[in-house]
GUPA-445367 format. One record per atom (N, C-alpha, C, CB): x, y, z. Coordinates in steps of 0.05 Angstrom, whole numbers, plus 5000, padded with zeros to 4 digits. Glycine has a CB too. Example, Ala and Ser with C-alpha at 12.3 -4.5 7.8 and 13.67 -1.06 7.14 Angstrom:
2
526448865156
524649105156
526449345156
522649115181
525749555142
527349795143
525850015157
528249885114
END
This chain:
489
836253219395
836153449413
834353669402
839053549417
834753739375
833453929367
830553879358
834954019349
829953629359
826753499357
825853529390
826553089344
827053519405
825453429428
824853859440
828153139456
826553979425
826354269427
824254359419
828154399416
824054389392
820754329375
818954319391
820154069358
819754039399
817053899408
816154139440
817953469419
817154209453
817454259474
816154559469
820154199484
817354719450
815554969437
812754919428
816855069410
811654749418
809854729411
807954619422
810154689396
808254539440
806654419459
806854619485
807554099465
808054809478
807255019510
805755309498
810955149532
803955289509
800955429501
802455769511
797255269526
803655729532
804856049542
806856199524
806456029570
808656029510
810456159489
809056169457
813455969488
807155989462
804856069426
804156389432
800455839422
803156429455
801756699459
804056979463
799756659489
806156919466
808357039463
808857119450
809856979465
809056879425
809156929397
808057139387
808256749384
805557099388
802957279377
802857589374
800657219395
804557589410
804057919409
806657979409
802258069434
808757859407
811257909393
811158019362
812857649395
809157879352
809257889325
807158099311
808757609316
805358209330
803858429327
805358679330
801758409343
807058629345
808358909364
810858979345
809758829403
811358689334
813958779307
813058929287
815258529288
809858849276
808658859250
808359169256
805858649243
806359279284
805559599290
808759699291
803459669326
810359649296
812959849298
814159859259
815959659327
813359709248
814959669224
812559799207
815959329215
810159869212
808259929190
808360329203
804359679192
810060359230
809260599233
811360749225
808360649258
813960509216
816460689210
815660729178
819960529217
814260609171
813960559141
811060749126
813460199138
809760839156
806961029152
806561189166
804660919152
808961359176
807761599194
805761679199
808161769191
804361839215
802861949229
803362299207
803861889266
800762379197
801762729188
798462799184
804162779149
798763079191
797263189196
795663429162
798763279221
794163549157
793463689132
790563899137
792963439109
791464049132
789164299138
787264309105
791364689145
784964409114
782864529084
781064639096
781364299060
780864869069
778265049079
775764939057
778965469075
773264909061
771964729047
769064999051
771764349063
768265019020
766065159025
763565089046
765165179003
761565179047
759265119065
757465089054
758665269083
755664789058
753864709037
751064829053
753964349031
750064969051
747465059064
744564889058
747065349054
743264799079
741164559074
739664729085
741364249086
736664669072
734464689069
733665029084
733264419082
734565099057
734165419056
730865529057
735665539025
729665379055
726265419053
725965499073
724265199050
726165389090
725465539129
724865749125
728065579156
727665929116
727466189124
725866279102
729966339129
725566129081
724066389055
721866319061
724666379016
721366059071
717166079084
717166379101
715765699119
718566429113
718366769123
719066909109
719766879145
719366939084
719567179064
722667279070
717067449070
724567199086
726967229087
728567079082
727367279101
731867129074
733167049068
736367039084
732667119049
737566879090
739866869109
742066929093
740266589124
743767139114
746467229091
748867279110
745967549069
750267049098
752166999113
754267149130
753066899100
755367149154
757167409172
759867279151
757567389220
760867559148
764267489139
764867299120
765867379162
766267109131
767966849107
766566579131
773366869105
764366609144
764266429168
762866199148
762266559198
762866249125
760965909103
762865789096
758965949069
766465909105
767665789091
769465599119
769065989068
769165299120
769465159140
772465149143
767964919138
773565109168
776565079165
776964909183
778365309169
778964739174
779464439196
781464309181
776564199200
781764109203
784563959195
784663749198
786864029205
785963479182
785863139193
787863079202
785362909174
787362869212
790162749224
790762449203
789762659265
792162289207
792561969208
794961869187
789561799199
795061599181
797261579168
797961709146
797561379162
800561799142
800761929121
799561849085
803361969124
799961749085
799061519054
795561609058
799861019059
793861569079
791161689075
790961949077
789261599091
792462109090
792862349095
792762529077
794762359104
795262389058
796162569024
794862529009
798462529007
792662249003
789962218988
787962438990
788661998997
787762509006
785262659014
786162948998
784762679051
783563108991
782363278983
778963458987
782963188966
778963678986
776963878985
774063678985
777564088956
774363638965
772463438948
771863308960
773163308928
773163138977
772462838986
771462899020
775662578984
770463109021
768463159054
766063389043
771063359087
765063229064
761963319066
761763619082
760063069085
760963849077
761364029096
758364129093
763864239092
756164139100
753564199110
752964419138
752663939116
752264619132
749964739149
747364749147
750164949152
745164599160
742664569163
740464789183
742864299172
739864919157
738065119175
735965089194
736965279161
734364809184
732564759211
733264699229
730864609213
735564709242
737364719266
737664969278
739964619262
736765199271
737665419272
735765519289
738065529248
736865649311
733865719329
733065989324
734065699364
730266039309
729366219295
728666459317
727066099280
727566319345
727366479364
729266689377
726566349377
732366609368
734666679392
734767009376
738566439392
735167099406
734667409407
737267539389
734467529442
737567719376
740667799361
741267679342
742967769375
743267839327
744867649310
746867789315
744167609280
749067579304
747867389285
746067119292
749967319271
745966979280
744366699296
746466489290
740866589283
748266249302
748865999295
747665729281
749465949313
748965699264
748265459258
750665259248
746165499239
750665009266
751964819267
753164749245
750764649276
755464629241
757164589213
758164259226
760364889205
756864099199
758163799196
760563749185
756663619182
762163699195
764563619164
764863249169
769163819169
764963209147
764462889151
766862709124
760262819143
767862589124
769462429101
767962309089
771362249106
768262279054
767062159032
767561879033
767862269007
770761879043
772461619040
774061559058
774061619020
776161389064
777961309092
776361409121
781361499091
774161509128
773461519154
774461499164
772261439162
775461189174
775960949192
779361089201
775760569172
780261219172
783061159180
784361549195
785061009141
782161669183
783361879200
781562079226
784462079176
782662269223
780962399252
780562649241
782762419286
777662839247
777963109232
778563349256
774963169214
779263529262
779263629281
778663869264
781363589300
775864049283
774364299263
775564529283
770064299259
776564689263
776064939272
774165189277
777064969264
772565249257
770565329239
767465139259
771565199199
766265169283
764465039289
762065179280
764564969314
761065399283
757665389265
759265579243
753965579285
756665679235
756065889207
754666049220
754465789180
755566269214
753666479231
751266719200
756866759257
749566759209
747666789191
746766979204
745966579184
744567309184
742767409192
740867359178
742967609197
738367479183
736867449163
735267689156
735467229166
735467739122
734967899111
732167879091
737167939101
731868109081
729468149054
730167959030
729368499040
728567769027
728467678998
729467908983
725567588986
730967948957
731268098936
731567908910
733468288941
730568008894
730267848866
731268028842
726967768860
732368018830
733468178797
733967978775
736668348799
733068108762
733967988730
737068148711
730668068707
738267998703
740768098685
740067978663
743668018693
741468148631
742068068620
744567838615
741568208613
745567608608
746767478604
749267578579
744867298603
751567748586
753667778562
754867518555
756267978569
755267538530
757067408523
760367458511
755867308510
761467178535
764867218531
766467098510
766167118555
768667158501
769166978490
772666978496
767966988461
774266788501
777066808508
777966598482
777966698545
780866658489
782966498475
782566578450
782966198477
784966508431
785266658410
784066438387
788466758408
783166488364
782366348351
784766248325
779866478344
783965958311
787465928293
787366138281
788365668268
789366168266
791466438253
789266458222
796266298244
788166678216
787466628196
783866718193
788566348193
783466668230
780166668238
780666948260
778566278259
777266898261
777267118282
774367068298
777467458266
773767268319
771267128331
769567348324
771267038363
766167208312
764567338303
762367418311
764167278288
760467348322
757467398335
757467198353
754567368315
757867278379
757367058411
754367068421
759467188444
752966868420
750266918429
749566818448
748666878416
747566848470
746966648491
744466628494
747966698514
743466308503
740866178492
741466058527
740665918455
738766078545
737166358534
738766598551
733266368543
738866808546
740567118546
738867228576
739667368510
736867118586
736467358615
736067218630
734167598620
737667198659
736667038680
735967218699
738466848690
735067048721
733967118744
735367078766
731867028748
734767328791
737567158802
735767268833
741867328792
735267088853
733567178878
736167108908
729666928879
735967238926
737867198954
737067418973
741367218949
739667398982
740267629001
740267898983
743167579016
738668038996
739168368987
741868498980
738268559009
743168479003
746568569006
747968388991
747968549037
747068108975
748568028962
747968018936
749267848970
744768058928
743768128894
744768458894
739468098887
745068568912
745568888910
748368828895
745869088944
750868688904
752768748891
752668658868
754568708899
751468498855
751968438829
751268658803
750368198826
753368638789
753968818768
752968718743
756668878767
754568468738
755268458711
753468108714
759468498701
753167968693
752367628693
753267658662
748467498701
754567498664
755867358635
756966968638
759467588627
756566968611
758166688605
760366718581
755866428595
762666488583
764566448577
763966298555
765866368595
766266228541
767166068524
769266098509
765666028511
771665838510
774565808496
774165758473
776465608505
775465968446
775065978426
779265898422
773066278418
780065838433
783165758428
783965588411
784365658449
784265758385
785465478373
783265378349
785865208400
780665478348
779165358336
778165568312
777365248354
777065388282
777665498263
775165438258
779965438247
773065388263
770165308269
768265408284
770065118277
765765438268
763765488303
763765358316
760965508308
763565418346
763765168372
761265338383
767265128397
760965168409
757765228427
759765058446
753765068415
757065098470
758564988493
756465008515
761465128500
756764868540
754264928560
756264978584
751564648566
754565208589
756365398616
754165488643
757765778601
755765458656
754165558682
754465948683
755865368714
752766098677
752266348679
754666468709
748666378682
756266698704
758366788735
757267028730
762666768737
758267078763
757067348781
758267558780
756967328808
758567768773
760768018771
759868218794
760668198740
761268318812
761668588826
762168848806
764268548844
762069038817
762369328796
765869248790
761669748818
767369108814
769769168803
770868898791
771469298823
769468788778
770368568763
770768288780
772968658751
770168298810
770168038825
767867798820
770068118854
768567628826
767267398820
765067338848
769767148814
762167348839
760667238865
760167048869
758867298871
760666888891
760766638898
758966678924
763966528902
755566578921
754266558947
752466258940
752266878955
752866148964
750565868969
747765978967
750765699003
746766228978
745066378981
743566478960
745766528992
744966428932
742666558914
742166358896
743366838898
740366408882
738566208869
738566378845
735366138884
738366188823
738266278794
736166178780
740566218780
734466298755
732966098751
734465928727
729966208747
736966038716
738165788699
740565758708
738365798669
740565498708
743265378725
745465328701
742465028744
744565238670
746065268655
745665448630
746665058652
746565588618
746565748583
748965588566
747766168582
747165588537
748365568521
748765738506
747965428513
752265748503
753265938488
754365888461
754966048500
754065998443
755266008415
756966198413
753366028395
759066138390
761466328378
762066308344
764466228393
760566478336
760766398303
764566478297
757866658277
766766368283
768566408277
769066458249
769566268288
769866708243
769366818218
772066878194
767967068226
772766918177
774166938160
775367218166
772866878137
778767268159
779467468161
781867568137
780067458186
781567848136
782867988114
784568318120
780268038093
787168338112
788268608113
787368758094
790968628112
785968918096
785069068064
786569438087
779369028049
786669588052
787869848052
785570008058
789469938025
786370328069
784370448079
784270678054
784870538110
782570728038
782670998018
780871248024
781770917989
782471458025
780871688028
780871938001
781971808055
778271988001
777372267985
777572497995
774872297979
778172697978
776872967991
775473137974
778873148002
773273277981
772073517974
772473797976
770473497983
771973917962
771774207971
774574397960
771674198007
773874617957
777174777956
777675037975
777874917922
780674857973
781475067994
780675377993
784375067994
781075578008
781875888011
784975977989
782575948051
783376107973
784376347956
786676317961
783476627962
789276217938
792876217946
793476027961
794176457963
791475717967
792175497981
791975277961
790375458006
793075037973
793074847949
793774597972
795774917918
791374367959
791874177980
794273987965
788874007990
795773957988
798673717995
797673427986
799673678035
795973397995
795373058007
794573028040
798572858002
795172818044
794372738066
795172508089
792372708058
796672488106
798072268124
795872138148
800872418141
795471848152
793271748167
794271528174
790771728155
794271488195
795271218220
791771078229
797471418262
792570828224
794270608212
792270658186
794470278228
794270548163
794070518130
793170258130
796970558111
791570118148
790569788135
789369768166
793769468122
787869618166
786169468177
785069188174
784869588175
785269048204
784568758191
780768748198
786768448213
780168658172
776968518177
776268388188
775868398164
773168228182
773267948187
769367948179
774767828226
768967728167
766567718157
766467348145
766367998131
764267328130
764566978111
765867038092
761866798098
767066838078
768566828059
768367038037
768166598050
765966928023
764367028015
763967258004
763367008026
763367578029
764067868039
766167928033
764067928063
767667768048
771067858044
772467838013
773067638065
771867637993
772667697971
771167857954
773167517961
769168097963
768168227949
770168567960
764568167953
772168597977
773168767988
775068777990
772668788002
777468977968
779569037964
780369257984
779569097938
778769427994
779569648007
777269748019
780769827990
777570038041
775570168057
775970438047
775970128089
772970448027
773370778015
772170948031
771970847986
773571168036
771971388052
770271558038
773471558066
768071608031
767871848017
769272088013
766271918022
768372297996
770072498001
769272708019
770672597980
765872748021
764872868035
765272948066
763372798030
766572678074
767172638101
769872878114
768172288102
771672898084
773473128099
773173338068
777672988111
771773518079
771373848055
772774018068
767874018050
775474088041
776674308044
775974588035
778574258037
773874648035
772374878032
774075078046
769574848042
775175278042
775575618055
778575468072
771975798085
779475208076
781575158087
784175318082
781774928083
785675438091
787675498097
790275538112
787275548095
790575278123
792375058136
791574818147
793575148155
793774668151
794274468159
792274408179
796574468166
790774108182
789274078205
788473748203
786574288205
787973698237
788473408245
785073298245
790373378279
785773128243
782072998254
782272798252
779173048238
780672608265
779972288271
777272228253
779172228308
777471998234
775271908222
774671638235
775571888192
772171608239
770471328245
769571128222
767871408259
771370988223
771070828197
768870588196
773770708190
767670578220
766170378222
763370388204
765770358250
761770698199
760470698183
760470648147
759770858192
763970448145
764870418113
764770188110
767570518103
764970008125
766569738126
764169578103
766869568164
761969588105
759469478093
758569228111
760069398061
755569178101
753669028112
755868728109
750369058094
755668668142
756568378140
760168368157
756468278100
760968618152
763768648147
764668788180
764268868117
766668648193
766568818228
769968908228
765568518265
770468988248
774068958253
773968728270
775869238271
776368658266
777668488288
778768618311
779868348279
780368728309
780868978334
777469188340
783969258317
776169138352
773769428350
774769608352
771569478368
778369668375
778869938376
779769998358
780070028393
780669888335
782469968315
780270128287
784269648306
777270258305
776970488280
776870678285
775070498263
778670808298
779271058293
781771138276
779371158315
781471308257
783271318235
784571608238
781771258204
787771738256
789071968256
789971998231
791071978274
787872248225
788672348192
789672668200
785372348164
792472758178
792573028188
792673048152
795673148214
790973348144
790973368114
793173648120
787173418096
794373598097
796073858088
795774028070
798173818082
795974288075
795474548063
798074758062
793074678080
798274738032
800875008026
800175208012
803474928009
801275588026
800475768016
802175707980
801276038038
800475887968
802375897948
803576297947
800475747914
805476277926
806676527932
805976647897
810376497944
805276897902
805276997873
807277237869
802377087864
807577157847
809877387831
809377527809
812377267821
810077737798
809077867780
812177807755
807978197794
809977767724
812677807697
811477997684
813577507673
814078147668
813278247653
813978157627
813678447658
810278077612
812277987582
811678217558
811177627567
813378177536
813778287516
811678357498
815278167508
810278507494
807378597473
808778457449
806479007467
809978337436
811378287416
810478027415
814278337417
810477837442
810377537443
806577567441
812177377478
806277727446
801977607450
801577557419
798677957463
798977397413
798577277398
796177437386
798477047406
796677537371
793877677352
792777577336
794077867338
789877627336
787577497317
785977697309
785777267332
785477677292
783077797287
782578057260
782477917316
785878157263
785778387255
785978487226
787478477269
784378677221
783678757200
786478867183
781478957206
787378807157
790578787137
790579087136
790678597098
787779217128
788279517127
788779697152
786079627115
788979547179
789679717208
791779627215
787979697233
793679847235
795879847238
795379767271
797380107228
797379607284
796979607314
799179707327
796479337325
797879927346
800579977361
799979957396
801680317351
801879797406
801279807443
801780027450
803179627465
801580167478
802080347493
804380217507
799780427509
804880047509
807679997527
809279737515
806779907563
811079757524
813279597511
811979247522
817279727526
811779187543
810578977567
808678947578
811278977586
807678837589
804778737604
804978597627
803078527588
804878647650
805178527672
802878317687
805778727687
803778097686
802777877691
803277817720
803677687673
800777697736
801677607762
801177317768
800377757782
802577137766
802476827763
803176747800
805476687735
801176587802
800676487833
801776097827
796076547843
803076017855
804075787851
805575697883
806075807825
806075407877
806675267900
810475467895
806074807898
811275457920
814275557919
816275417905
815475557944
815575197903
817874917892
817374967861
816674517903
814874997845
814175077819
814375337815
811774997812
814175537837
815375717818
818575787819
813875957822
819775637831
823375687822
824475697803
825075537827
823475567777
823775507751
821475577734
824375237750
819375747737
817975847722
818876177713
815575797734
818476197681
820176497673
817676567653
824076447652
818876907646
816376967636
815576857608
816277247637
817176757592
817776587568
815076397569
820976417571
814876287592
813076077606
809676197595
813776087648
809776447604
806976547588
806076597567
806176707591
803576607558
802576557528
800276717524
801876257520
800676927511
798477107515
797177197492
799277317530
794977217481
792877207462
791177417469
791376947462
790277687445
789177797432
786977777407
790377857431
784177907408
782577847389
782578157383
779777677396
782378247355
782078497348
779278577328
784778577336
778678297333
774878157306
772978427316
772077667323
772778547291
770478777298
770979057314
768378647318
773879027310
775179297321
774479507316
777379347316
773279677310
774479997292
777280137302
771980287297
778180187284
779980357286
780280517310
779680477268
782180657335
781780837351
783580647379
778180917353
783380737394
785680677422
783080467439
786981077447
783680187447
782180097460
784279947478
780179967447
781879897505
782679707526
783079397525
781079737542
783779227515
783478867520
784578807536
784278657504
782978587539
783878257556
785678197546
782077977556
787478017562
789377897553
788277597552
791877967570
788377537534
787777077548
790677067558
787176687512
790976947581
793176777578
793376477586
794976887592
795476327574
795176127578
797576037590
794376027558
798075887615
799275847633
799975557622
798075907658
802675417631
803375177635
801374857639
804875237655
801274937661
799074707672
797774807692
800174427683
796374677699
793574757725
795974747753
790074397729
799174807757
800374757774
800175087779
802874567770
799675267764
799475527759
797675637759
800175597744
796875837769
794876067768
794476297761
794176107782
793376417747
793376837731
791076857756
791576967680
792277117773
791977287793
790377477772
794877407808
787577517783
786977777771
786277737729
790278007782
786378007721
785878027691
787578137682
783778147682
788878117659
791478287648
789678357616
795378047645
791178697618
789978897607
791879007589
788779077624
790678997566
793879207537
791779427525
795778907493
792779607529
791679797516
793379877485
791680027537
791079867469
792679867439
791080107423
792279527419
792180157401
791680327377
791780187356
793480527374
788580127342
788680147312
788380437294
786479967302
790280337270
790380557255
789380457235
792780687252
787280627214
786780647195
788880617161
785780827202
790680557158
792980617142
790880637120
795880397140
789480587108
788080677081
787680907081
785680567074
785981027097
784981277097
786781437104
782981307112
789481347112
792081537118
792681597084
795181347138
792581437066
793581377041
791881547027
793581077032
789381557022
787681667010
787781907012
785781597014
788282037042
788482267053
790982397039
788582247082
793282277033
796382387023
794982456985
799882037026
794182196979
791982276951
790782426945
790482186944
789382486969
787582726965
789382996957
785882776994
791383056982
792583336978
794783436951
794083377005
795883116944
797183186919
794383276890
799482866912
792883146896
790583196869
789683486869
787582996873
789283496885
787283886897
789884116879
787683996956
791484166873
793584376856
792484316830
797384316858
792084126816
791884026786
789184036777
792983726782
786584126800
784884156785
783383916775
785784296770
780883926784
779383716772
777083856759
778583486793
777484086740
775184126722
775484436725
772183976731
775284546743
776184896752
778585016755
775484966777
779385196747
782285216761
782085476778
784985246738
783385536792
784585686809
785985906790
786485516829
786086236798
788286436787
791486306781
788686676810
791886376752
794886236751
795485946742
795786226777
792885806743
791785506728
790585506703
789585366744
791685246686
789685286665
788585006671
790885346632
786285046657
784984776650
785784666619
781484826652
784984306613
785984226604
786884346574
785184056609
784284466573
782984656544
783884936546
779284686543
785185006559
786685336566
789185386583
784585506582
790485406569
793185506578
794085766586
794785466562
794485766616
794786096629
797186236622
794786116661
796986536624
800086606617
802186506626
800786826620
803986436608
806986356614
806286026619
808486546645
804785916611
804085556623
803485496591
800585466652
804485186582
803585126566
802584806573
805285186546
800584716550
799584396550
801584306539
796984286535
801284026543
802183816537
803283796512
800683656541
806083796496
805983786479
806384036465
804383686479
806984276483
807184516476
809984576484
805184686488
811284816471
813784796492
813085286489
818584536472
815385236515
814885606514
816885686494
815785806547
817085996494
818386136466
821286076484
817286576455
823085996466
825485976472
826185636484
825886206493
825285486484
824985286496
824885056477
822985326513
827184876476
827384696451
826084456476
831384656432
824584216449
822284146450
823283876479
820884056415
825183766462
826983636481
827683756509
829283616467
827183866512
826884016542
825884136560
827484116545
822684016559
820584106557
820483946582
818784096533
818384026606
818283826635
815683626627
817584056670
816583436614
814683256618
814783326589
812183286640
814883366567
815283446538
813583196522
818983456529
813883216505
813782986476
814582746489
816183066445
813482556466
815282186469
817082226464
814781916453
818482056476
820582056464
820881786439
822682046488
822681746425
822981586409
821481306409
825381566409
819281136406
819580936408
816380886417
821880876424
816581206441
813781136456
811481246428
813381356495
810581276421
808681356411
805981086406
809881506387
807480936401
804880726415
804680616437
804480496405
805180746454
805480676481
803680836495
808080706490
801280836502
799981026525
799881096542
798781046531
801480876559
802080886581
804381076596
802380656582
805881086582
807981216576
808181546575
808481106554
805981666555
804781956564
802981916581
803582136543
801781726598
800681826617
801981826644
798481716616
804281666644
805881716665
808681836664
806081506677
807481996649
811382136639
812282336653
811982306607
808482426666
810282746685
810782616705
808383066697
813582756725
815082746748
816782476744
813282756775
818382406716
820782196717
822682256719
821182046700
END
């Protein structure tokens, strides 16, 4: 039964063909549950063809609005659908299509969008149908080429001299669109790297405000620069400052406070171990006539030496504030007793006019809390004096240079003669006794006046022993000395 069934299928030509599109109609329903139908939008720049046209007329086409930038959407199975990308279509506007004659602008010109790949399998539907264009003045400029450098370099490096080979391009279009350009620089990622690197870059477009120009329309004459990044060695070294000059009269410099106290370098190896620190001269801050406190910014960049840069550039400016304290002076009085005398002649007497000497000692407030007049040391020369009332200097000699003598200190003194005081008392006892003459009432040695006798004499009534200044006594008679100093014992 079931052979003669077979047989009966297969030999009828109307149920083979049954088959067929039974089996097509299963396969399209099972491949559509399994591949939807989806749809995907992209905006795709605008490739502009054969721009010569217009510059054989000395003009140049510049684009209306965002109209270069094409917008459209595909359709088809999903699986080709989600493949697709930017990349993979053709988007062209061809200017010799462009009717040069049509009155106004802007003028149209036709936009292709076409698939790289799957064609077959999807559908494009454009939104975006021409490009609309005017046409403008050739303009041509040249820039210098900066060089960039991003990313951080390893720990330890820093980035040193960026150069670009070659450094000036040319850049020709639309007027309204070479007009905006500002800036032309190239890049290069220094991230991470402890080495010189180089690299080949396509030169970008800057606006005044830092935007990126993106036109089909201009022409460069280098399409690529090579850039270099030397990566250099780096060091914290200390910042040291001098000063010159002195302050104003009763001031005394503090020191000095300055943000930031270190700075990082960067130079070859090399440089850098020849550099412990960043000396300032002293010249750079003179406290000449100063008499307070005052702030100022130093530029340290003219210290660093040949070879030697910051790593931060903003980091040379150096907030220095120098400090200035009055000092206060006080007056001592010290003792004429404590000064130190030199000089003076054994036969003169010295006498001061005053008991003290007033001293005026100048000083920071904190040193003088504990300074007394004990503290001073004061010195006299009297070499070549004469005798009589004079004015001196005082030397004095102060503690340490933490101190200062205000002014001159002055002793007025008296030398005295004491010899000639002596001589003078000699003189007046000698003058009664006669040196060769006598006076009424005197004898000389050889004549004895009435009622006076010599040596050795005694008066009437007058035992010998009782005589003023009389005879030897017992013993002396070889003694000469003895009658010659016998009167007034």
């Amino acid at each position: 039964m079931f052979k003669k069934m077979m047989k009966h299928l297969v030999n009828n030509p109307g149920l083979k063909v049954l088959s067929i599109l039974f089996s097509v109609i299963l396969w399209m329903v099972v491949v559509k549950m399994a591949d939807p139908e989806a749809t995907k939008s992209f905006s795709v720049p605008v490739e502009i063809l054969n721009k010569n046209v217009i510059a054989e007329m000395g003009k140049v086409p510049s684009v209306v609005k965002d109209s270069d930038i094409a917008v459209f959407y595909i359709s088809g199975p999903r699986s080709y659908v989600e493949d697709m990308t930017g990349d993979d279509f053709s988007v062209t506007a061809d200017l010799s299509q462009v009717n040069l004659n049509q009155e106004g602008d802007p003028k149209l010109v036709p936009i292709e969008i076409s698939a790289k790949k799957n064609d077959k399998r999807i559908d494009i539907i454009r939104r975006t149908v021409n490009l609309q264009i005017t046409l403008e003045d050739l303009a041509e400029k040249k820039f210098v080429i900066s060089p960039d450098a991003s990313g951080t370099p390893a720990e330890g490096s820093a980035i040193g001299e960026v150069e670009v080979t070659p450094n000036l391009l040319k850049v020709s279009g639309p007027e309204s669109v070479v007009s905006r350009i500002s800036r032309v620089a190239a890049s290069i990622n220094v991230d991470g790297v402890s080495s010189d690197v180089s690299d080949n870059v396509v030169p970008t477009l800057y606006d005044e405000d830092g935007n990126v120009i993106i036109s089909d329309l201009l022409e460069m004459n280098q399409s690529i620069v090579t850039i270099r990044a030397k990566i250099l060695g780096t060091k914290s070294v200390p910042i040291h400052f001098e000063v010159s000059g002195t302050p104003a009269i009763g001031c005394q410099y503090q020191g000095m406070e300055y943000a930031p106290e270190s700075v990082m370098i960067k130079g070859d190896p090399v440089t850098l171990n020849g550099i412990s620190a960043i000396n300032i001269p002293a010249d750079v801050i003179n406290l000449d006539g100063v008499n307070k406190d005052f702030d100022t910014t130093i530029d340290i960049t003219p210290y660093l030496g040949e070879g030697i840069s910051l790593v931060d550039e903003a980091a040379n400016q150096i907030a220095v504030k120098v400090m200035i304290e009055r000092k206060e002076s006080k007056v001592f009085n010290i003792p004429v007793d404590s000064i130190t005398v030199s000089g003076q002649n054994r036969d003169y007497e010295l006498k001061y006019a005053s008991n003290t000497v007033p001293v005026t000692v100048r000083a920071l407030k904190e040193d003088m809390e504990d300074f007394q007049a004990r503290d001073i040391q004061g010195a006299v020369n009297l070499a070549d004096l004469p005798p009589g009332t004079h004015s001196l200097e005082v030397a004095i000699t102060l503690p340490d240079d933490r101190y200062e003598l205000v002014g001159t200190v002055n002793v007025q003194v008296t030398l005295i003669d004491t010899r000639a005081e002596l001589e003078g008392e000699e003189g007046g006892q000698d003058t009664p006794q006669g040196g060769g003459n006598t006076g009424a009432g005197n004898a000389s040695p050889g004549n004895t006046a009435p009622g006076q006798t010599t040596p050795g004499n005694t008066t009437p009534g007058q035992d010998r022993d009782e005589t003023d200044g009389g005879g030897l006594e017992d013993g002396d008679e070889d003694n000469p000395d003895a009658e010659r100093n016998g009167t007034g014992d």
